[in-house]
C-alpha angles and dihedrals in degrees: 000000000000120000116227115266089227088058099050091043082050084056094043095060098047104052081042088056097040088061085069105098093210137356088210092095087048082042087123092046100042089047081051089049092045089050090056094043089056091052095054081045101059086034097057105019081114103041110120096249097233084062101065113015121236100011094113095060092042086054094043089050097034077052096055094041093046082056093054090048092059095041092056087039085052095051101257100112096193133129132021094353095050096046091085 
C-alpha cells in the first residue's frame, strides 16, 4: 500500500522544520506566514473540505494557535507558546 503523497510531503516538511534549532532568528517571516495563514483561514473557514484540500486541519491548527495567542495577551502564559 502506497502512502498518500500529501501525507509523506506532510512528513518532509516537518522533520525539515524540526532541524532548525529556533524560529526566533525567522521570528518576522514566521509572524508574516502566520498573517497570511490567517487570511486563507477566515477565507475559507466555511468552505465545504472536499473543495480545497487541507483547509480544515490549517484551520484546526491556526485556531489552536490563535487561542494560545489570547491566553498569553490576557495574562495566563500556558500551552504551545510557553513550552519554549
Amino acid at each position: 500500500m502506497n502512502a498518500h503523497p500529501d501525507a509523506l510531503h506532510r512528513v518532509e516538511v516537518i522533520e525539515a522544520l524540526e532541524a532548525i534549532p529556533s524560529l526566533d532568528a525567522h521570528g518576522e517571516l514566521a509572524r508574516l506566514i502566520l498573517a497570511e495563514t490567517a487570511l486563507l483561514v477566515e477565507k475559507y473557514r466555511y468552505v465545504r473540505r472536499h473543495d480545497i484540500p487541507h483547509i480544515a486541519e490549517l484551520i484546526g491548527l491556526y485556531d489552536v494557535l490563535w487561542q494560545e495567542v489570547e491566553m498569553v495577551k490576557a495574562g495566563r502564559p500556558k500551552g504551545l507558546l510557553n513550552d519554549r
